[in-house]
N, C-alpha and C positions, 0 to 999 in steps of 0.2 A: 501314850498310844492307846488307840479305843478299841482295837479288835487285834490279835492274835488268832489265827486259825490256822495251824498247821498242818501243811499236805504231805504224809509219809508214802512213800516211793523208796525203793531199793534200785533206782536206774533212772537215766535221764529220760524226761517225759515231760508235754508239752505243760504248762500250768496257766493259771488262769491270769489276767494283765491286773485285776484287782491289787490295790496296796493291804487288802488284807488278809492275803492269803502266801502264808510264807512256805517254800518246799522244805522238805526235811530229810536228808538222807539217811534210810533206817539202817544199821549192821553196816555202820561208816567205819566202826573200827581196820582196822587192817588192809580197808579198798579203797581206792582210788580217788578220789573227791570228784562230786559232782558240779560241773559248774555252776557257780551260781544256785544252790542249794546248801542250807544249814546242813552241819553235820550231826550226829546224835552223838556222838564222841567229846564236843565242846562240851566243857563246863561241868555241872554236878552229872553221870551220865551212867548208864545201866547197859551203854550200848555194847560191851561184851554179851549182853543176855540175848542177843535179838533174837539167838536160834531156838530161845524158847519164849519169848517173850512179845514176838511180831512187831506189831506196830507202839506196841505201849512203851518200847522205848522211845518212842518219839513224845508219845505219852509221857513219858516221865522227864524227858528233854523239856519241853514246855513247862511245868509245875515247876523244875528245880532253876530255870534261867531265865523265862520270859516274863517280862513286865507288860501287863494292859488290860484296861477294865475287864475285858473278856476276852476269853481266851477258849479255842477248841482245836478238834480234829479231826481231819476227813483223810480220804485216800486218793490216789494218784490216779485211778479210775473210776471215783466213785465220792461225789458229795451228794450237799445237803440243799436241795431245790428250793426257791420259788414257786409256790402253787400258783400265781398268777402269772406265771411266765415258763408254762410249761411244753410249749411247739417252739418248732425255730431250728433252724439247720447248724448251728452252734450250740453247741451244748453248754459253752461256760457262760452263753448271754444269761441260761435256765437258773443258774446256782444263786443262792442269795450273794444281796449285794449288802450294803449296809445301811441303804435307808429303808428296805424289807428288816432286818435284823433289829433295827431302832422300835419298830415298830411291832414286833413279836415280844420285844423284853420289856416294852410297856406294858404288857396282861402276864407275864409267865417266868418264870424262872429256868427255865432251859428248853433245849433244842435239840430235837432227837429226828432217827430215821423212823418212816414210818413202820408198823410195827411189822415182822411176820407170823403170818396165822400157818398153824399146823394144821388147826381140825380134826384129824385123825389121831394126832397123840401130842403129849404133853412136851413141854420145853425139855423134862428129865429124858423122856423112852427118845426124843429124837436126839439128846445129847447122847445116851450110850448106845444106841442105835448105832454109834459112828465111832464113838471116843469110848477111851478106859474110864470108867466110873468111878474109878478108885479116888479121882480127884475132886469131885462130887461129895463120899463120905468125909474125906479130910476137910473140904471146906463148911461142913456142916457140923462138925466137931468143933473146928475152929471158933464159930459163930455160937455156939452152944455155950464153949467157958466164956464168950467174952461178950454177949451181950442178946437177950432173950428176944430183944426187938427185931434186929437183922437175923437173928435164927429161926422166926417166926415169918417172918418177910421171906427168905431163901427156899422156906416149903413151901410158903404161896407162889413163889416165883416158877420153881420146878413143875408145881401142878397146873401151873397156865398152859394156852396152846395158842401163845404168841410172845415175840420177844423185840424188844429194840436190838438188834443187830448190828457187827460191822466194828464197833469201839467209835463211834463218831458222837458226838456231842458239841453242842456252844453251850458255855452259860458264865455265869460272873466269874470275875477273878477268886474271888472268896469262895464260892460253891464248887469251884475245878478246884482250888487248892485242897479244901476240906477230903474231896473226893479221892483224889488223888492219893492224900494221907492214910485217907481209910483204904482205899483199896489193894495198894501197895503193902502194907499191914499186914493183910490179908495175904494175899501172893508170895511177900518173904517168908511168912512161916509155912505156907504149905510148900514151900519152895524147898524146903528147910528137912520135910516130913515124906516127900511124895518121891519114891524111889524112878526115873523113867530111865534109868539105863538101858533097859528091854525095849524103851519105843524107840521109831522108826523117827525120820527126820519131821514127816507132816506133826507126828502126835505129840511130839518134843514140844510142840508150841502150845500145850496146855495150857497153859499159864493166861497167853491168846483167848482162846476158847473160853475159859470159866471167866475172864472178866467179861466177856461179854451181857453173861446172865447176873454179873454183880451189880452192873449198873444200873437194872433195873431192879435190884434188891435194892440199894441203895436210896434209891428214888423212893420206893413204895415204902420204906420204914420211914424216913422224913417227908412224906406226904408232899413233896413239891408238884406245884404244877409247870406241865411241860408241851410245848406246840411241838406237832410231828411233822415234819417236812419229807414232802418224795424226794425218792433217791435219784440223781442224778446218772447216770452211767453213762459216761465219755466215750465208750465203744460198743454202746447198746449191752445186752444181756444174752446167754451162751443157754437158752430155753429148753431147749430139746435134749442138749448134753447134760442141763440138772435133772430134769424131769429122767433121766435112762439111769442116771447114778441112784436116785429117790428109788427107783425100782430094785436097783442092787442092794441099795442098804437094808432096804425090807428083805429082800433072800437071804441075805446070808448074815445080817443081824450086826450085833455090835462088835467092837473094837476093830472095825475092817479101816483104818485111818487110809490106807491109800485109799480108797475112794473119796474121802471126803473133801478131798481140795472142788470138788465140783458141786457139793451136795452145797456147800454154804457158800461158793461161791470166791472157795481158797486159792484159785489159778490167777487171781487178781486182786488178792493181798499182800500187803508191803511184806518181805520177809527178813 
């Protein structure tokens, strides 16, 4: 197989007709099976973690069971575009197909969303802006004993005021596996170290959250280069409901997690 790209989803939802796009049902443990959708429960599987883990169990479903040159993941409302095919009253004509994809991994080593710009504050002040920070100093500790590169990478990352977002990516089978190994790593021991008894159901999915800004840690200690693809959105974008949350998180500051299912966009994430 030449493409793997898996769509995580927690519910049945339309998917695109492509053979290279397989569904994945996240936090399949204990619920019902979806038709016609992979479960994250098969095989090597993490999928007991989903309630802190989002979509990276599906994440981790792929690295531990799928075979194929390349391999990614997007979400059930939300891939990785075609910039030459970005109008059209279907939205899954918009998504890369696979003779766009051939043609992006002839110059580049992976496939990201395109980035978001904050402007006003760093990738850090808007992570605790919204989130417990505590999980921030632990994975900076983490990165600290075990390797000066990604610990020097993770301050550059924090002090940017843009990020790849989402947990979506394409790239080789070798460079997801590599990634995967390290990021999971990562994630078990702060898994290991980071008390969240005290969070709420949204903030429980830490774990979600900081791999987002790992990825582009990742990226930037190994210097790969990477094409940015628009994001697709299956049911358009909820504009005016982020922009009034963006307002709130500025008043009333950080660890406010119930607001933040709309600040990044978390009311149509896999859960």
């Amino acid at each position: 197989m030449k493409y793997f790209i898996g769509v995580a989803s927690h519910k049945p939802y339309e998917m695109p007709a492509s053979g290279i796009y397989f569904p994945i049902q996240v936090g399949a443990r204990n619920n019902k099976p979806i038709e016609g959708f992979i479960r994250d429960d098969q095989g090597i599987n993490i999928s007991k973690d989903n309630p802190y883990f989002s979509e990276l169990t599906a994440l981790y479903y792929i690295w531990k069971n799928c075979d194929a040159q390349y391999k990614g993941l997007v979400h059930y409302r939300r891939y990785l575009g075609n910039p030459k095919v970005m109008f059209g009253s279907n939205a899954f004509e918009r998504i890369l197909n696979s003779d766009k994809l051939s043609l992006i991994f002839s110059d580049h080593d992976i496939i990201l969303p395109k980035k978001r710009h904050y402007y006003i504050e760093t990738n850090y002040s808007h992570y605790v802006h919204a989130h417990h920070k505590e999980a921030l100093v632990y994975v900076q500790s983490i990165l600290d004993q075990e390797s000066i590169g990604y610990s020097d990478s993770f301050k550059k990352v924090l002090n940017r005021r843009s990020a790849h977002m989402f947990n979506m990516m394409i790239m080789s089978e070798q460079r997801f596996d590599e990634y995967c190994e390290w990021l999971f790593s990562i994630l078990f021991k702060l898994r290991d170290e980071l008390d969240i008894s005290g969070y709420n159901t949204s903030e429980a999915r830490v774990f979600g959250y900081v791999s987002e800004l790992l990825l582009d840690v990742w990226i930037d200690a190994n210097n790969f280069s990477y094409f940015e693809a628009p994001v697709v959105y299956i049911e358009g974008q909820h504009l005016s409901k982020k922009a009034f949350s963006f307002l709130k998180r500025k008043v009333f500051g950080s660890g406010n997690a119930h607001i933040h299912s709309s600040i990044d966009d978390r009311e149509d994430r896999p859960e």
